[in-house]
C-alpha positions as CSV (number, residue, x, y, z in Angstrom):
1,X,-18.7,94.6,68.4
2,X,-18.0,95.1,64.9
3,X,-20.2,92.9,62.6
4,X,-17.0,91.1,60.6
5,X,-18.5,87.4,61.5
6,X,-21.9,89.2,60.7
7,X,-23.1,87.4,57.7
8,X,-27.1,87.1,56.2
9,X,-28.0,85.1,53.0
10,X,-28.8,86.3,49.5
11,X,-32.9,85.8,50.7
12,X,-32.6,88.0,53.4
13,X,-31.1,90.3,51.3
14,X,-33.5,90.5,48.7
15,X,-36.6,91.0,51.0
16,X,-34.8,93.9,53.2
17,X,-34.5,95.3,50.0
18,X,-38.7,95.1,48.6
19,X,-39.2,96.3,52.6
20,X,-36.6,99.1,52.4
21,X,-37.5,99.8,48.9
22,X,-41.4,100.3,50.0
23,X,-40.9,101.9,52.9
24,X,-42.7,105.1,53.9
25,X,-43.3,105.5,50.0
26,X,-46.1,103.0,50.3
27,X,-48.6,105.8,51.2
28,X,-47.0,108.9,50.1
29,X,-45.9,107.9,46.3
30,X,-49.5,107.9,45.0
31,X,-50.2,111.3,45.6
32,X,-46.7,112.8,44.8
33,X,-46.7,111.2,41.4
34,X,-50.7,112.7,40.6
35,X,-49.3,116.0,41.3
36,X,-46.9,115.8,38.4
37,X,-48.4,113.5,36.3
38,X,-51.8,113.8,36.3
39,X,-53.7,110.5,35.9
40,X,-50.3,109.3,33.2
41,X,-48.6,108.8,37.1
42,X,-48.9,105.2,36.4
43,X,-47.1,105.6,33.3
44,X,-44.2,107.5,35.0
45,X,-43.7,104.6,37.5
46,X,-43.5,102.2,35.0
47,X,-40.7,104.2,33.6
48,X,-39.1,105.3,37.2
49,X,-38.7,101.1,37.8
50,X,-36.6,101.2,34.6
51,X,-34.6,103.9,36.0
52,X,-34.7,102.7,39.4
53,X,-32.9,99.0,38.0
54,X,-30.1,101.2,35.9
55,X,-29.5,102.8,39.3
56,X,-28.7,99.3,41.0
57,X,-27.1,98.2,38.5
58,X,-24.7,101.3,38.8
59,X,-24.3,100.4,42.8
60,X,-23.8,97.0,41.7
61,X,-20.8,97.5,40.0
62,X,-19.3,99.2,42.7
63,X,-19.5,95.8,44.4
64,X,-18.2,94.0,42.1
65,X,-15.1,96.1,42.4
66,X,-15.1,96.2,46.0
67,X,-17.3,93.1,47.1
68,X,-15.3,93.2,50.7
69,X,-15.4,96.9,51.3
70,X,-18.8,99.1,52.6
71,X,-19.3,102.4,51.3
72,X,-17.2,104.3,53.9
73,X,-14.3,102.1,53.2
74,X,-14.3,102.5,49.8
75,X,-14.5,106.5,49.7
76,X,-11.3,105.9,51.9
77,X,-9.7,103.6,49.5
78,X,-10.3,106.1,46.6
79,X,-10.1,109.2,48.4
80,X,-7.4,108.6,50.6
81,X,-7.4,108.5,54.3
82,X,-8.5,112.2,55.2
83,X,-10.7,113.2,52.3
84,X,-12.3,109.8,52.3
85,X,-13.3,110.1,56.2
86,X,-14.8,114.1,55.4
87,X,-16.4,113.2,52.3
88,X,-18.0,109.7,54.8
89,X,-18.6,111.8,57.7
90,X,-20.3,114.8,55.7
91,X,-22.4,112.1,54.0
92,X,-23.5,110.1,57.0
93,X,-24.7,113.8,58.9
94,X,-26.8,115.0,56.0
95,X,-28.2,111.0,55.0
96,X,-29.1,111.0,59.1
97,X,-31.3,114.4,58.7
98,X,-32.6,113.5,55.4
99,X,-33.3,109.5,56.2
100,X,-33.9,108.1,59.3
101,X,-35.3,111.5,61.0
102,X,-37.7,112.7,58.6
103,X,-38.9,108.8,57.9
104,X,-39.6,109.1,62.1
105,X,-41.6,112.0,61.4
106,X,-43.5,110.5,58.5
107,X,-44.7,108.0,61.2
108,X,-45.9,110.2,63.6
109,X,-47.5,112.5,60.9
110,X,-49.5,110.0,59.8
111,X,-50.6,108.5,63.2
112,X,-51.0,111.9,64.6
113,X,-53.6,113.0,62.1
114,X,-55.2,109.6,60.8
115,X,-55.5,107.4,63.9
116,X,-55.0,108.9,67.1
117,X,-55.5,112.9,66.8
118,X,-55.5,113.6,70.0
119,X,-51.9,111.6,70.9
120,X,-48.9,114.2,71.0
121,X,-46.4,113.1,68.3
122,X,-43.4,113.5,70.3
123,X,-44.9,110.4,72.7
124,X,-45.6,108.3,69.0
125,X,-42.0,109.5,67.9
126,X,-40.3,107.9,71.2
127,X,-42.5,104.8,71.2
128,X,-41.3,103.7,67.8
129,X,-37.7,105.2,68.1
130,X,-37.2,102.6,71.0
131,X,-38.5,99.9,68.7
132,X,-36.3,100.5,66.3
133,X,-33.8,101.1,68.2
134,X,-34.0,98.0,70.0
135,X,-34.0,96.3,66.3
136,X,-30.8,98.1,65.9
137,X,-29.2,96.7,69.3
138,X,-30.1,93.2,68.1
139,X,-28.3,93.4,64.9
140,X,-28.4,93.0,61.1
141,X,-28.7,89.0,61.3
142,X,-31.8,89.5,63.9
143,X,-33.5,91.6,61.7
144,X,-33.0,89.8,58.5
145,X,-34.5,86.8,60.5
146,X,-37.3,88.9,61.4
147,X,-37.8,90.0,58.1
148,X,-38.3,86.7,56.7
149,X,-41.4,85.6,59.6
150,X,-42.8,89.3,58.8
151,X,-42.5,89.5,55.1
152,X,-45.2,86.2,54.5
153,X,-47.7,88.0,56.6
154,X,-47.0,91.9,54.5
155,X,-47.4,89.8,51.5
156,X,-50.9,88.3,52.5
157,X,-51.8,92.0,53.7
158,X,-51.0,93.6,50.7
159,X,-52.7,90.8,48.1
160,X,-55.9,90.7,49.9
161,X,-55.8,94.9,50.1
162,X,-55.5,94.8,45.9
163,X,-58.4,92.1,45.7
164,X,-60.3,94.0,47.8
165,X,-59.9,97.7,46.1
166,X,-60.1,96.2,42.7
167,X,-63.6,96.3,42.4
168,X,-63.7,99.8,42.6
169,X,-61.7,100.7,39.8
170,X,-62.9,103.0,37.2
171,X,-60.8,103.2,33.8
172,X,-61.8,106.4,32.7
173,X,-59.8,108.2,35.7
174,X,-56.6,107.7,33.9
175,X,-57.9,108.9,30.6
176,X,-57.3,110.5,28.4
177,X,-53.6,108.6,28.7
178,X,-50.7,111.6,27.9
179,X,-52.9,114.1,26.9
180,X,-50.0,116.7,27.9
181,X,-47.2,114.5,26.3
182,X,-44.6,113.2,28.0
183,X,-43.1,116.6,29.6
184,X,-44.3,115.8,32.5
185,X,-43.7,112.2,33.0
186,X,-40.0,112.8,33.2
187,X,-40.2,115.1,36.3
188,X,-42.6,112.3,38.0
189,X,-40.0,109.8,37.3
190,X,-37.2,111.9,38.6
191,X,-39.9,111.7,41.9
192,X,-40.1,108.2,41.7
193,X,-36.9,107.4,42.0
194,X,-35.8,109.8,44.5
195,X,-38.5,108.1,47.0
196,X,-37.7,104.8,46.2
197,X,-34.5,103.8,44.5
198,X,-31.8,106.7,45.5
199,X,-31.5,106.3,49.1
200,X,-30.6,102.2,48.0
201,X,-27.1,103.7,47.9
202,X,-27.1,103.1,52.1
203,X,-27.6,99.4,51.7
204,X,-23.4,99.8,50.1
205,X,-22.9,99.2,54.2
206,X,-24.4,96.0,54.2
207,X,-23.2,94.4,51.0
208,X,-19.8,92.9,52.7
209,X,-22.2,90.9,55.3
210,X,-23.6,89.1,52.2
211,X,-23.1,85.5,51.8
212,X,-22.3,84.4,47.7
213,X,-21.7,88.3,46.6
214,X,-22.9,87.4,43.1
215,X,-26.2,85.6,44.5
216,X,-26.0,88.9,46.5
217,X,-25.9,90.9,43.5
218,X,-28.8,89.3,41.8
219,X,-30.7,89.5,44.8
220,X,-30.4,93.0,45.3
221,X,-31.4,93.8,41.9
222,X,-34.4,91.5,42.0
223,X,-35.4,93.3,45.8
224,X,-35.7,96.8,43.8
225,X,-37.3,95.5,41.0
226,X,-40.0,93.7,43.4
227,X,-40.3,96.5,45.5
228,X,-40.7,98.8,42.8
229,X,-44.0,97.2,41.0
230,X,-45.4,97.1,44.7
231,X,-45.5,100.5,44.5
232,X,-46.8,100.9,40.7
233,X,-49.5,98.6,41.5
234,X,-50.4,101.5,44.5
235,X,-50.1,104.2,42.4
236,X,-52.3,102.8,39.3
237,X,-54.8,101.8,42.0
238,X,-54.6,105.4,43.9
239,X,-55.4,106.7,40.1
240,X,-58.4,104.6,38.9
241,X,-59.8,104.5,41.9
242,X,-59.8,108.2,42.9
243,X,-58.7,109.9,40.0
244,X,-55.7,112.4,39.4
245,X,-57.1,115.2,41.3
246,X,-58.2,113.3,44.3
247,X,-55.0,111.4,44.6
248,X,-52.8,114.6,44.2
249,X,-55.0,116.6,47.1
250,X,-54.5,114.0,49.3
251,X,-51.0,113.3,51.3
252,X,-51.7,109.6,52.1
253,X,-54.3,108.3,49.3
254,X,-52.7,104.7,50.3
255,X,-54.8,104.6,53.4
256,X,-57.7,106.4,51.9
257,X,-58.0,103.0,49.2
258,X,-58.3,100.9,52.1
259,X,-61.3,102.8,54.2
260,X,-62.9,102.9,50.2
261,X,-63.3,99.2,50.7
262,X,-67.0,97.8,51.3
263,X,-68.2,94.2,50.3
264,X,-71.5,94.2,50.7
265,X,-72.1,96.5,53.3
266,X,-70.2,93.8,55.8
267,X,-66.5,93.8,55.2
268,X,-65.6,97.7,55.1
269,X,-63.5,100.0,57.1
270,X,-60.3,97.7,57.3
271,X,-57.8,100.8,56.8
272,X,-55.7,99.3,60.1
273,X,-54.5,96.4,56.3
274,X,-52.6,99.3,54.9
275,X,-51.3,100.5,58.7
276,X,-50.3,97.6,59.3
277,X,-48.4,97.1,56.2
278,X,-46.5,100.9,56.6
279,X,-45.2,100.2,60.0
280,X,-44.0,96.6,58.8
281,X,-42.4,98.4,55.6
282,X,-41.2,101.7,57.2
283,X,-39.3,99.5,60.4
284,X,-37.2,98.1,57.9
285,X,-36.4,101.5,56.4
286,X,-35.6,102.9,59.5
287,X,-33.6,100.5,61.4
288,X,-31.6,100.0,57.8
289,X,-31.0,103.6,58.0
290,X,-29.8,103.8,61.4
291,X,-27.5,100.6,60.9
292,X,-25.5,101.7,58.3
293,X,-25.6,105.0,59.8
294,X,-23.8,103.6,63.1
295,X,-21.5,101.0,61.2
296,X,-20.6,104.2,58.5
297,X,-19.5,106.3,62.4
298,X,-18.0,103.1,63.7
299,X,-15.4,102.8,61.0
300,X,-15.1,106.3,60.3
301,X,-13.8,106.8,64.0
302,X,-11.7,103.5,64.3
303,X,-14.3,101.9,66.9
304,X,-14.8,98.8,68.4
305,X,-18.4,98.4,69.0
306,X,-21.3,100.3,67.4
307,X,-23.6,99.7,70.1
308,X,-22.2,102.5,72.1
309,X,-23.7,105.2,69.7
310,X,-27.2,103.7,69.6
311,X,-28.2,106.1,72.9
312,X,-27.1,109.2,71.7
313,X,-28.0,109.0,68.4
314,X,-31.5,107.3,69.2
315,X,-32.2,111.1,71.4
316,X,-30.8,112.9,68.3
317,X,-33.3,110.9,66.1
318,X,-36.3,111.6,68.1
319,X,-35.2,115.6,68.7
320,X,-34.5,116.0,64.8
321,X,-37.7,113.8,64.3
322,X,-40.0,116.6,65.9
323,X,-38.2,119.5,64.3
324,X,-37.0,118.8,61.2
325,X,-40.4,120.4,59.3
326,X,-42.4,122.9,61.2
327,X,-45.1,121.9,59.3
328,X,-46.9,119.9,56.4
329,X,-46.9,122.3,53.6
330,X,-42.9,122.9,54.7
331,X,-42.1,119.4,54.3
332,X,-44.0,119.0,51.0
333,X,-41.9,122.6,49.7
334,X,-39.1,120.9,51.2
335,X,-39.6,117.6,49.4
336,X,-40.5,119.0,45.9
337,X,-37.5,121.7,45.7
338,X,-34.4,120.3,47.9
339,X,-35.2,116.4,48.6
340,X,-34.6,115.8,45.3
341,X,-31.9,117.5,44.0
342,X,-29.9,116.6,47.2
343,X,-30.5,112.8,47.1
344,X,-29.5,112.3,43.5
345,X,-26.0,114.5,45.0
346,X,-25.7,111.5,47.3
347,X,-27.0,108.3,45.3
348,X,-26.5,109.0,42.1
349,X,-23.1,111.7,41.4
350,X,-21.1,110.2,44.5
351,X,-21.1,107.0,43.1
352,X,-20.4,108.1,39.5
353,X,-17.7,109.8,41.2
354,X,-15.8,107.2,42.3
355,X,-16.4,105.0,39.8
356,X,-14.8,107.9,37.7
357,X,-12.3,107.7,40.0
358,X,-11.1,104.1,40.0
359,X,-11.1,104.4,36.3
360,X,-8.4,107.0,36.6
361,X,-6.4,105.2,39.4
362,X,-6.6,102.1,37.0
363,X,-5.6,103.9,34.0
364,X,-3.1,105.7,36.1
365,X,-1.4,102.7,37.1
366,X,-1.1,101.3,33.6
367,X,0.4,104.0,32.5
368,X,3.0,103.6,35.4
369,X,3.6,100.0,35.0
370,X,4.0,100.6,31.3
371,X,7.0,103.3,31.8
372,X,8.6,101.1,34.2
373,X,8.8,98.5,31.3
């Protein structure tokens, strides 16, 4: 079944987005922005938010454009028929390797070596591949429903885990403030948004299943821009808290701000908050992911139904899952030198691209219509 009478509201929208926009990022960003920016990382989000908006706005106004069409359809309309369906399929392989599969192995990572140690990750990878999967099955108007019961609860979560960390805040961790200048804020930003914002350019396949595309618009804009401070708000804790050093050593400083809380020697040792709050966040991610993924296939092959492909690639997830990085100083070589450059290839220059492109269609036709005359 194709999703055409598929249709969620501007609301749903904008929370998918804060969830998709947190994501997996809600434990890792903190100590991938120390690394670069020293204890000025909260500086550098600030600044990647900014960056992260222009970016939205840019996918925006490819909807505006095309506020009927997803992503696939639209390298096809611009592309033509043949070079739009390589260009689609070549970006749906490498976003599947790069997206849904390494976000599967962030969650086994992290359970495998936080919580249960002595669990093989391949049985944690399956457990939660079937979850998401079966969000997948249910469908894009299902999961918006569920995001809107959940997101109430991640809210509560995530207040009462600031409250409770606040109180151990020291200000002189993130002094003295740019004591290197701002060199290396800019590389921390380019970080920023290549966590957070960049991959946004997979929610294109969801945009047409939007009720009141300019409430849509808005809503999507608003989403980033929510989920964004989220994760500023993490980051400036992760620095006064533990300092610069602390927070770049460690890969998930996120969870280590929850076991830091203690209230009087009674209420301490509640890390299961910020667990709690990455499996809510990093479900969302993944079963986003995987749906645009399987809508991008269905109309890239002419099918009828999408649920067909949610077998097959739901084995390839969980294979790619376990052995995508041999290891954790791999994935963290992997994710400074190539994630990067790679994602802003896909999220930022492919849609430059075809904006560029319509522009000279446009101007192209003009020019045509004006002979003719």
């Amino acid at each position: 079944m194709m999703p055409n009478s598929v249709k969620i509201s501007p609301r749903q929208l904008l929370i998918l987005t804060i969830l998709f926009t947190i994501g997996s990022a809600i434990l890792v960003i903190p100590s991938v922005m120390a690394a670069t920016a020293k204890q000025d990382a909260w500086i550098a989000s600030f600044v990647g938010v900014g960056a992260g908006l222009l970016l939205i706005w840019l996918y925006n106004t490819i909807t505006i454009l095309y506020p009927q069409m997803t992503l696939i359809e639209i390298m096809e309309t611009l592309l033509g028929k043949w070079l739009g369906k390589s260009v689609a399929l070549l970006f749906v392989i490498t976003f599947f390797l790069s997206g849904p599969a390494a976000v599967l192995y962030d969650s086994g990572s992290f359970l495998t070596t936080q919580m249960i140690p002595e669990t093989p990750v391949q049985a944690v990878n399956i457990l939660f591949a079937l979850i998401v999967l079966m969000g997948v099955r249910l469908g894009l108007e299902t999961l918006a429903r569920s995001a809107e019961l959940l997101f109430p609860l991640f809210i509560l979560l995530y207040t009462a885990f600031v409250v409770l960390v606040v109180s151990n805040i020291k200000l002189e961790n993130a002094q003295p403030m740019l004591e290197m200048g701002w060199g290396p804020i800019w590389p921390a930003v380019l970080s920023f948004i290549s966590i957070a914002f960049l991959s946004h350019v997979v929610l294109l396949m969801i945009f047409p299943f939007v009720d009141h595309p300019d409430q849509a618009r808005k809503a999507f804009l608003i989403g980033s821009l929510i989920g964004g401070l989220i994760l500023v708000v993490l980051v400036t804790l992760a620095i006064l808290v533990f300092g610069p050093g602390f927070t770049a050593r460690n890969i998930y400083p996120s969870y280590l701000l929850a076991k830091k809380i203690n209230i009087g020697n009674f209420l301490q040792r509640i890390e299961a908050v910020m667990a709690a709050l990455w499996f809510i966040s990093l479900f969302f991610r993944l079963v986003l992911y995987l749906y645009s993924i399987m809508i991008a296939i269905t109309q890239i092959f002419n099918l009828k139904d999408y649920r067909p492909l949610i077998s097959p690639l739901g084995v390839i997830l969980v294979v790619m899952s376990v052995i995508i990085y041999p290891n954790v100083p791999y994935q963290q070589s992997w994710d400074a030198k190539i994630w990067t450059t790679y994602v802003l290839s896909v999220g930022l220059l492919l849609p430059v691209l075809l904006l560029c492109i319509h522009g000279i269609r446009k101007m192209w036709s003009k020019e045509k219509t004006g002979s003719k005359e």
